[in-house]
C-alpha positions as CSV (number, residue, x, y, z in Angstrom):
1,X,0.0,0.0,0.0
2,X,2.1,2.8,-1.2
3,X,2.7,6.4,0.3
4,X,4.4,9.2,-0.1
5,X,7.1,9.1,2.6
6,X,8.1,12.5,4.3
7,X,11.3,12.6,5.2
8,X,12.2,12.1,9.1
9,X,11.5,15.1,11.6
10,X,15.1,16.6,12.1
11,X,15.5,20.2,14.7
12,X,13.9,22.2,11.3
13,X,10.8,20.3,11.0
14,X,9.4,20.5,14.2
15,X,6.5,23.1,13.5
16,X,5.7,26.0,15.7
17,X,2.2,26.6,16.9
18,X,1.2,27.7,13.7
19,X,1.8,24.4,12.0
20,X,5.0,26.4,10.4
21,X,8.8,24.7,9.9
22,X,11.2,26.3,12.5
23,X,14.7,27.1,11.2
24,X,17.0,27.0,14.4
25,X,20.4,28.7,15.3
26,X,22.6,26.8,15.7
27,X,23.4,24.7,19.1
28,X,25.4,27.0,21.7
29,X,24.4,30.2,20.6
30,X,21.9,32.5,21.6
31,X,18.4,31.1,21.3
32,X,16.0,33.0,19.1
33,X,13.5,31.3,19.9
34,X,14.4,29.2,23.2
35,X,11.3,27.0,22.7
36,X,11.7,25.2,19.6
37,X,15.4,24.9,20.5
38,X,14.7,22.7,24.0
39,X,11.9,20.7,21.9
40,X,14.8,20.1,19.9
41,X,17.3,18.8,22.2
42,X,14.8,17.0,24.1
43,X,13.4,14.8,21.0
44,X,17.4,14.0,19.9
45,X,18.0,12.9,23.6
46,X,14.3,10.8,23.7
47,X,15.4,9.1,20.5
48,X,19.1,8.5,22.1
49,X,17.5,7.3,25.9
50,X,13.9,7.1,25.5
51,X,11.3,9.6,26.9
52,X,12.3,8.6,30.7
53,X,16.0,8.5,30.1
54,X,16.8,12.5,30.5
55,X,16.4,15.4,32.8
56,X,15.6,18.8,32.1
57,X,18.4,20.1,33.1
58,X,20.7,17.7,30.3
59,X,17.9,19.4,27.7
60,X,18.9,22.7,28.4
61,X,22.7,21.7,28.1
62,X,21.6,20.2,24.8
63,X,20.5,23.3,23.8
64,X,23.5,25.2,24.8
65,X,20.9,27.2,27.4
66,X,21.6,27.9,31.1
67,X,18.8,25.4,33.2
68,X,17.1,28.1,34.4
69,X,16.2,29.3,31.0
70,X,13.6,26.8,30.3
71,X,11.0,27.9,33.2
72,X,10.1,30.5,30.6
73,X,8.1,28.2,28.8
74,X,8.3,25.1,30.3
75,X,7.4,24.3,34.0
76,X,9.4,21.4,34.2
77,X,10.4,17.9,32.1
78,X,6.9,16.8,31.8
79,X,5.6,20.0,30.3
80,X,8.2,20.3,27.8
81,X,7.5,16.1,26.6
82,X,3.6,17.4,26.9
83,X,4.6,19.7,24.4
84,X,6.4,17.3,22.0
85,X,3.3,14.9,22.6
86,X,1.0,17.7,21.1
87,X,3.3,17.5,18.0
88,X,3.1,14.0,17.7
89,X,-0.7,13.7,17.9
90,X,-0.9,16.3,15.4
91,X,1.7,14.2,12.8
92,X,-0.6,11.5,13.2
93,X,-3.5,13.3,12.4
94,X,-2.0,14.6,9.3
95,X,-0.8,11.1,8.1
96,X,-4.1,9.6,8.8
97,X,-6.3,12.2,7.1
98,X,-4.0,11.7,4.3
99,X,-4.0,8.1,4.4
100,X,-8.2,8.2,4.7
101,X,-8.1,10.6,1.6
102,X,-6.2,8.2,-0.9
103,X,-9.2,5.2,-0.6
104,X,-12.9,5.7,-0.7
105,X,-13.6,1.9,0.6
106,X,-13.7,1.9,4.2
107,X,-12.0,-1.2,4.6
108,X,-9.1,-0.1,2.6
109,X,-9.5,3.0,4.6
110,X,-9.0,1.5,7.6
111,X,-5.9,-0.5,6.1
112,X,-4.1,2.5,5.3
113,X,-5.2,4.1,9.0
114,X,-3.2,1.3,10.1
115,X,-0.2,1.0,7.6
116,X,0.1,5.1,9.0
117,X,0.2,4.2,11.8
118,X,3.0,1.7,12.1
119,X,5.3,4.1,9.3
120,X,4.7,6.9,11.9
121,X,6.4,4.7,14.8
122,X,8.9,3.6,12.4
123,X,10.0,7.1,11.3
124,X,9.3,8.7,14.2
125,X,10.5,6.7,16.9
126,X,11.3,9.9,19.4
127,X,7.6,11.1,18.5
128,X,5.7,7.7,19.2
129,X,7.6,6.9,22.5
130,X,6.8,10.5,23.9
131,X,3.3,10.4,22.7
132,X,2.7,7.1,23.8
133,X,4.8,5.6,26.5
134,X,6.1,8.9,28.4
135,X,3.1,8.2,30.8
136,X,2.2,12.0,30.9
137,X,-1.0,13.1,32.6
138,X,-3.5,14.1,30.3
139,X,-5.7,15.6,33.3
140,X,-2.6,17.8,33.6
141,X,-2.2,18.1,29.9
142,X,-5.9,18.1,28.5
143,X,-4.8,19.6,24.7
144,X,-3.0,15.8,25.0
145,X,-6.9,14.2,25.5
146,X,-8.5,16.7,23.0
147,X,-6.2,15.4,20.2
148,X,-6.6,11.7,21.1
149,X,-10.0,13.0,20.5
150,X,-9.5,15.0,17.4
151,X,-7.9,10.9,15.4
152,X,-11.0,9.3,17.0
153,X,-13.3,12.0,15.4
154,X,-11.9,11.3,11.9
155,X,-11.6,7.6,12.1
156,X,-15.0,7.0,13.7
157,X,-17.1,8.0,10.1
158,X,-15.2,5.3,8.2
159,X,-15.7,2.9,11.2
160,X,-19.3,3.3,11.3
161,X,-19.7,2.9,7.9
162,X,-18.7,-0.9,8.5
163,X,-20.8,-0.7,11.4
164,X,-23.5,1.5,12.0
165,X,-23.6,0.8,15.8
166,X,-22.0,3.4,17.0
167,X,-20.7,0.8,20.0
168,X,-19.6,-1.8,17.4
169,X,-17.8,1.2,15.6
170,X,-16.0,2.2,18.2
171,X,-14.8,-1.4,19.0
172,X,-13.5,-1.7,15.8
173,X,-11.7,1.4,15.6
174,X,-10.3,-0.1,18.7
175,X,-9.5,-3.2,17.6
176,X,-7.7,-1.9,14.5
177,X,-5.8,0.8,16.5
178,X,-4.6,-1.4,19.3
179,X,-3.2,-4.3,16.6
180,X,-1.5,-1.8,14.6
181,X,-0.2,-0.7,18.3
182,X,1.0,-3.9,19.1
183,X,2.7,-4.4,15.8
184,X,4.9,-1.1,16.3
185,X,5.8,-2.0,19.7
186,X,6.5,-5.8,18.4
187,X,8.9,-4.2,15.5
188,X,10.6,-1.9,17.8
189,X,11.7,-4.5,20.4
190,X,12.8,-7.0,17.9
191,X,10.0,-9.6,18.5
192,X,8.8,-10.8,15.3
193,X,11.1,-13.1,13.2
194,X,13.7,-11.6,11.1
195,X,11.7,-11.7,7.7
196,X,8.9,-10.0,9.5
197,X,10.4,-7.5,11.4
198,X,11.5,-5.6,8.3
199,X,9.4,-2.2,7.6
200,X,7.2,-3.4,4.2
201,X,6.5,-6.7,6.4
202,X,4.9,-5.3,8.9
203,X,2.8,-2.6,6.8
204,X,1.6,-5.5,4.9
205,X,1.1,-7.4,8.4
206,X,-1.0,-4.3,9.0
207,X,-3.2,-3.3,6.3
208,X,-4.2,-7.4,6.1
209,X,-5.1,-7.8,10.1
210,X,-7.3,-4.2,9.4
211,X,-8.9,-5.8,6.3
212,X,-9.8,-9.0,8.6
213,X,-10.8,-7.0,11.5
214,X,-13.1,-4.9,8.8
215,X,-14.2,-8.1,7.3
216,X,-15.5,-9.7,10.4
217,X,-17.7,-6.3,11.1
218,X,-19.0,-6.1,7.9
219,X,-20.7,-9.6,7.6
């Protein structure tokens, strides 16, 4: 199931509230914009450590800033990874509106919902571990719960076109989601055989488990 591959996020890509690319200054200098450059250090040392394997403090030497600078924007570690979570959620939502838009079959629909959603973990590793195993508080964070929302809202439609109960819809969408979860999390740790574990195996893994699931619903 082909897609257009964009390239992995790097410090530029990171978009700032307006959905626009950030250019940075370099590391060490003054900060233009102090933000964007701790989002940026934390997300390189997530994807060297994982989202629990930092502190603050080694973000802001990252980012060549003193560790008092980031209390400006950021009350402390959570709130900055609450920050990055946002942007993952939002990456998401823009791969699986994309993915929606290319089929008009909701089956095939939900295929591609879940061949996006195992190329986001795989591409964005830093991004998928922050937005889904930092553990962050979403009563603390609610803009975390209103974009969990906001994927829900434009997968539901295609779900309940397979089945009109809105209950059965939603267990679909669940059961899609969560074994398109559990095939990210199996690639990352290395737990399906070798010729599976490869990218274009487990897309294909995937889309056919969302076709099943979609099958089952629709009978």
């Amino acid at each position: 199931m082909p897609q257009s591959r964009p390239a992995r996020w790097t410090a530029r890509d990171i978009p700032d509230q307006h959905g626009q690319a950030v250019k940075r200054r370099p590391t060490g200098t003054h900060h233009g914009d102090l933000r964007n450059a701790l989002e940026e250090a934390a997300l390189a040392l997530v994807g060297e450590r994982g989202p629990h394997g930092f502190t603050l403090a080694e973000a802001c030497r990252r980012a060549g800033v003193s560790v008092s600078a980031p209390y400006k924007h950021f009350a402390d570690r959570q709130a900055l990874l609450a920050s990055l979570a946002l942007k993952g959620y939002q990456e998401q939502r823009r791969r699986y509106r994309t993915a929606l838009a290319a089929h008009t079959a909701p089956a095939e629909q939900l295929a591609a919902f879940a061949v996006a959603y195992v190329r986001f973990a795989a591409e964005e590793r830093a991004l998928f571990d922050i937005t889904f195993l930092a553990g962050l508080d979403k009563g603390r964070h609610p803009e975390l719960a209103r974009a969990g929302s906001a994927l829900h809202d434009d997968l539901m439609p295609v779900t309940r076109e397979i089945a009109p109960d809105p209950d059965e819809a939603f267990e679909l969408l669940v059961q899609v989601a969560a074994a398109a979860h559990g095939l990210a999390l199996f690639q990352q740790q290395d737990m399906l055989p070798g010729p599976w574990n490869t990218n274009s195996s487990v897309e294909e893994q995937a889309a056919r488990t969302a076709r099943a699931l979609a099958g089952r619903r629709a009978r």
